[in-house]
C-alpha positions in Angstrom: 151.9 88.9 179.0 151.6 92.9 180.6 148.4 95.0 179.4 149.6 98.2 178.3 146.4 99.8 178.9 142.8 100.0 181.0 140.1 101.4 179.3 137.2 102.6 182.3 133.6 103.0 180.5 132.2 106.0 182.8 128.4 105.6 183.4 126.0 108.1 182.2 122.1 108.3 181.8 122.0 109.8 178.4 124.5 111.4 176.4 124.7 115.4 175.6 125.5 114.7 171.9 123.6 113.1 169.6 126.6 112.0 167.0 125.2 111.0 163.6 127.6 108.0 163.4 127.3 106.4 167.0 127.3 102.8 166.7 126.2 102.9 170.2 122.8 103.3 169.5 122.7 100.3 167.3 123.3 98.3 170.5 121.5 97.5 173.7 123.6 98.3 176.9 123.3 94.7 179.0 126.2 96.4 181.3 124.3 97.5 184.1 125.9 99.4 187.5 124.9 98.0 190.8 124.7 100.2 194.0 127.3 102.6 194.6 128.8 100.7 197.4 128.9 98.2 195.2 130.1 99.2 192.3 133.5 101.2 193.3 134.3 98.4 195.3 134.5 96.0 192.1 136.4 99.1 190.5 139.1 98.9 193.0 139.4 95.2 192.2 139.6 95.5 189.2 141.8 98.6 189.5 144.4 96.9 191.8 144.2 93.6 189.4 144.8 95.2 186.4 148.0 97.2 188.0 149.3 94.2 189.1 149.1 93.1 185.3 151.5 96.0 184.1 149.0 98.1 183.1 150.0 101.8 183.4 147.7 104.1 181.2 144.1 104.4 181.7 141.6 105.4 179.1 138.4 107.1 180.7 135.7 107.4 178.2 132.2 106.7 178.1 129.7 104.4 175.6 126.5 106.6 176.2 127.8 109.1 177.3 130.4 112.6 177.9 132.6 111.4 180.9 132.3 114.6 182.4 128.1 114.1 182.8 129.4 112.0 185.5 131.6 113.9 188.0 130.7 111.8 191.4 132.3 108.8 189.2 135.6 110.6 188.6 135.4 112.2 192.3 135.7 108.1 192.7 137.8 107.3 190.4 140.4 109.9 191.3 140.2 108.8 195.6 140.7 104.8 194.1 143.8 105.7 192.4 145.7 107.8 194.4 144.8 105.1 197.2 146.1 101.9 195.2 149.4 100.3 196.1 150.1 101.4 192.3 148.7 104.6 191.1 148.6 105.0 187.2 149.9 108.3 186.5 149.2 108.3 182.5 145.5 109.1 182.3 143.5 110.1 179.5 139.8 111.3 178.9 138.2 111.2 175.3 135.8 113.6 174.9 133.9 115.7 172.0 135.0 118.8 174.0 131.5 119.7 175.1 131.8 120.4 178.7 135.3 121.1 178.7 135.9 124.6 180.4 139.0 126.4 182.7 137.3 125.1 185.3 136.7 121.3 184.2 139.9 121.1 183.1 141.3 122.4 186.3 139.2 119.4 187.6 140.6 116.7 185.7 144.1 117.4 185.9 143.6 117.0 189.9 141.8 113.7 188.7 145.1 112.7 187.5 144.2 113.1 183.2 147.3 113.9 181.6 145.9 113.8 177.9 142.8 115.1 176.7 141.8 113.2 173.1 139.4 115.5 171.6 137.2 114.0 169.1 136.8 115.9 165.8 134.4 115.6 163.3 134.7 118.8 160.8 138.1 120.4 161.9 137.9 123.2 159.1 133.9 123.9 160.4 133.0 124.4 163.7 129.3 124.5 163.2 129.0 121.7 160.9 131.5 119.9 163.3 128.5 120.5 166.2 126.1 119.3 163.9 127.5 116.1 163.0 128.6 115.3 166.4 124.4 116.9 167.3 125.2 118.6 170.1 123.3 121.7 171.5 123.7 125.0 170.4 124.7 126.8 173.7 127.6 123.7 174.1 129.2 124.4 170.6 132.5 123.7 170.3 135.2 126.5 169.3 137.9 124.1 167.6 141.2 126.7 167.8 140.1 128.2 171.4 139.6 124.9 173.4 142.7 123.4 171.4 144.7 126.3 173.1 142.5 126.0 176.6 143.7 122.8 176.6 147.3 123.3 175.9 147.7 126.4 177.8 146.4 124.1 181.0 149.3 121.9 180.8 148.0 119.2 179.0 148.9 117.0 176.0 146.7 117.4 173.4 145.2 114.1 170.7 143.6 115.1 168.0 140.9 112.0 167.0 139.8 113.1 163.5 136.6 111.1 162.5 137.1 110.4 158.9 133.7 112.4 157.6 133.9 113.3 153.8 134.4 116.9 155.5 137.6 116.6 156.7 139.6 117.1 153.6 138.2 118.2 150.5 138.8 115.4 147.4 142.1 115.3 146.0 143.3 112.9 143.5 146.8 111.9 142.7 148.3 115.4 141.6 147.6 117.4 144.4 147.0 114.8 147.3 150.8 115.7 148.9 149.8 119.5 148.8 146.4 119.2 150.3 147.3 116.7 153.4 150.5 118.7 153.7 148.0 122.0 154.6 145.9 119.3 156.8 148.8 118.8 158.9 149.9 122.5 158.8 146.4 122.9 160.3 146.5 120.3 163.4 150.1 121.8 164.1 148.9 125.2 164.7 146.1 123.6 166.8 148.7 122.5 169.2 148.2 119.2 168.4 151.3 116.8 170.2 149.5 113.3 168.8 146.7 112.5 165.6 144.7 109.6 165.4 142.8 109.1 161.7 139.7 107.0 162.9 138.0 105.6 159.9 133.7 105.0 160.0 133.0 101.9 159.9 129.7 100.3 158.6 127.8 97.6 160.3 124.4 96.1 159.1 121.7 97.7 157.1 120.5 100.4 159.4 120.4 104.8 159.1 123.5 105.0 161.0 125.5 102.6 158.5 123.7 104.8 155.4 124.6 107.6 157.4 128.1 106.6 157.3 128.2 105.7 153.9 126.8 108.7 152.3 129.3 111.0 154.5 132.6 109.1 155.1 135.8 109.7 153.8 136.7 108.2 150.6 138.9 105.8 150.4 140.8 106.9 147.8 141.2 110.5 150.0 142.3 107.6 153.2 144.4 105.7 151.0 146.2 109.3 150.0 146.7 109.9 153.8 148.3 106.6 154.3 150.9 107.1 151.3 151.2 110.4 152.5 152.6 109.6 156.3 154.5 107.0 155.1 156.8 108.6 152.5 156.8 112.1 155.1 157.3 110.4 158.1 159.6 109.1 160.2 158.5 105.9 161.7 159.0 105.5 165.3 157.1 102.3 166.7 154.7 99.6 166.0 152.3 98.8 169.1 148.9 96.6 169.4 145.8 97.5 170.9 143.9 94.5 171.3 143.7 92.4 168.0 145.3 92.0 164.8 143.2 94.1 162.8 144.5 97.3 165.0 148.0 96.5 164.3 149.1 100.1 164.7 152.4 102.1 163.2 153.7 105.4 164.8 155.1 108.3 163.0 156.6 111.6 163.5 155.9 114.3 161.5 156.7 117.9 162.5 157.0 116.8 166.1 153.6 115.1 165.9 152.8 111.6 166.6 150.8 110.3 163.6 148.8 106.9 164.2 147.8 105.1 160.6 146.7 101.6 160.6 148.9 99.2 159.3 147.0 97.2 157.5 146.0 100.0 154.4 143.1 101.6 156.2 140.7 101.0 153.0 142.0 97.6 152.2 138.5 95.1 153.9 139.7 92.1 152.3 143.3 92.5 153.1 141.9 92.9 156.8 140.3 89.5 156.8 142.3 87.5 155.1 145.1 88.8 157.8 142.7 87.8 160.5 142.2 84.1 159.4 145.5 83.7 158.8 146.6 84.8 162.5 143.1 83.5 163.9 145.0 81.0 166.1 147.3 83.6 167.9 144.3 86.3 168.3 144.3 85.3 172.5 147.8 85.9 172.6 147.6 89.6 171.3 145.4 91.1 174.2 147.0 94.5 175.0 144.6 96.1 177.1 141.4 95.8 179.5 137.6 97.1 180.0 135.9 97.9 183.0 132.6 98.0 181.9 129.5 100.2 183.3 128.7 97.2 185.5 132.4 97.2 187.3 132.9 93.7 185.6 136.5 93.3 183.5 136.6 92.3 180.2 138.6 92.0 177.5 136.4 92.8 174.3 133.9 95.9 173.9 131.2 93.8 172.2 131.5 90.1 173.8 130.2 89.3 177.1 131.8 86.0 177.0 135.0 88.5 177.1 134.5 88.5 181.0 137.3 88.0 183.1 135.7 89.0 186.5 
């Protein structure tokens, strides 16, 4: 079975932002990088081996971190590709879009990134989008101006909306097609060639997960969205990253790829019962790979026993 995909976790010592819902800080990082010498050896391994396994996008991103706090790594990263006997061409950098500038993007597309996936959490708020992501004042992020930075450098444009209760103002039943309709009249003029509607998830009792609870979308407002893209849309592909329970459709609306979960995004119980039912087959849906901070392989962000090599 081919990976599709190859997602690089850049190192960094501490990250600029200081996101209110970053399930990262819940979690102890046991992935630690060896020397230099090292560590971009076991990259090219792991490079080369994954190439070899059909993979031909690569996802640079970081778990602490802006991957751009690390430029020696993409210096790296950039010389390993264009050296290996098969150089992905289909790279992509998720970011928060602090950092980004003419002259970093000018940097990255010479890395190879042909996608930036900017990471939104308040698209209709630029401020309030800077504070919930909590990053510095002189780093604030103009939404419409680095949307069109980005685009006007050649590049294809994601827009990763973070499912805050900020994004879209409640609607109910008889104006739900009206309000998401101006939502997507919004990302349009941002540029925006793909959207990705990430949900918040909670995880145990702790202030992130209240966090998250207090200020997520409702479900009712998700479940609206869904509905929405599947009656407007024109469906174009289904496509796995991973597991079951990111079964993933594609749809096009006004020349915009739309990514909804499958699976009816506020539906819990439907998730589950879908996952024990397909439990068995779960090893034979791996779609992509994860080259941790430590250079290691793995198949699973939150399983050392995911380790390939």
């Amino acid at each position: 079975m081919e990976i599709q995909s190859l997602s690089i976790t850049v190192p960094t010592e501490k990250c600029i932002n200081n996101c209110k819902f970053c399930c990262s800080k819940l979690h102890k990082n046991p992935y630690k990088k060896p020397n230099d010498i090292v560590f971009y050896n076991m990259i090219k391994d792991r490079l080369d081996f994954a190439t070899n396994k059909g993979v031909d996008t690569i996802i640079l991103t970081s778990a602490n971190g802006e991957v751009l706090q690390n430029i020696g790594f993409l210096d790296q990263f950039a010389k390993l590709n264009q050296s290996s006997r098969k150089p992905v061409i289909n790279i992509e950098l998720q970011t928060s879009g602090v950092l980004l500038t003419p002259l970093t993007l000018s940097y990255l597309a010479k890395c190879g990134v042909k996608t930036i996936s900017l990471s939104i959490s308040d698209i209709n708020d630029d401020e309030n989008n800077r504070i919930l992501c909590g990053t510095p004042v002189e780093h604030k992020v103009n939404i419409t101006e680095l949307c069109k930075m980005i685009k006007d450098n050649g590049f294809n444009l994601r827009l990763s909306l973070n499912m805050t209760k900020y994004q879209i103002p409640s609607i109910d039943y008889n104006n739900y097609k009206y309000i998401i309709k101006e939502l997507f009249n919004k990302l349009k003029s941002l540029g925006s060639d793909q959207i990705t509607f990430r949900e918040l998830y909670l995880t145990d009792d702790n202030p992130i997960s209240k966090w998250i609870k207090e200020n997520k979308c409702g479900d009712d407002v998700l479940n609206y969205i869904n509905t929405y893209i599947r009656l407007n849309g024109v469906k174009l592909e289904r496509f796995s990253f991973g597991s079951l329970k990111l079964l993933l459709l594609q749809y096009s609306i006004d020349e915009m790829s739309v990514v909804v979960d499958d699976n009816c995004m506020a539906n819990t119980e439907k998730h589950n019962k879908l996952l024990d039912e397909y439990s068995m087959f779960r090893e034979e849906s791996i779609r992509y790979y994860i080259i941790r901070e430590d250079g290691r392989l793995y198949t699973r962000w939150d399983d050392l026993a995911s380790l390939i090599f």
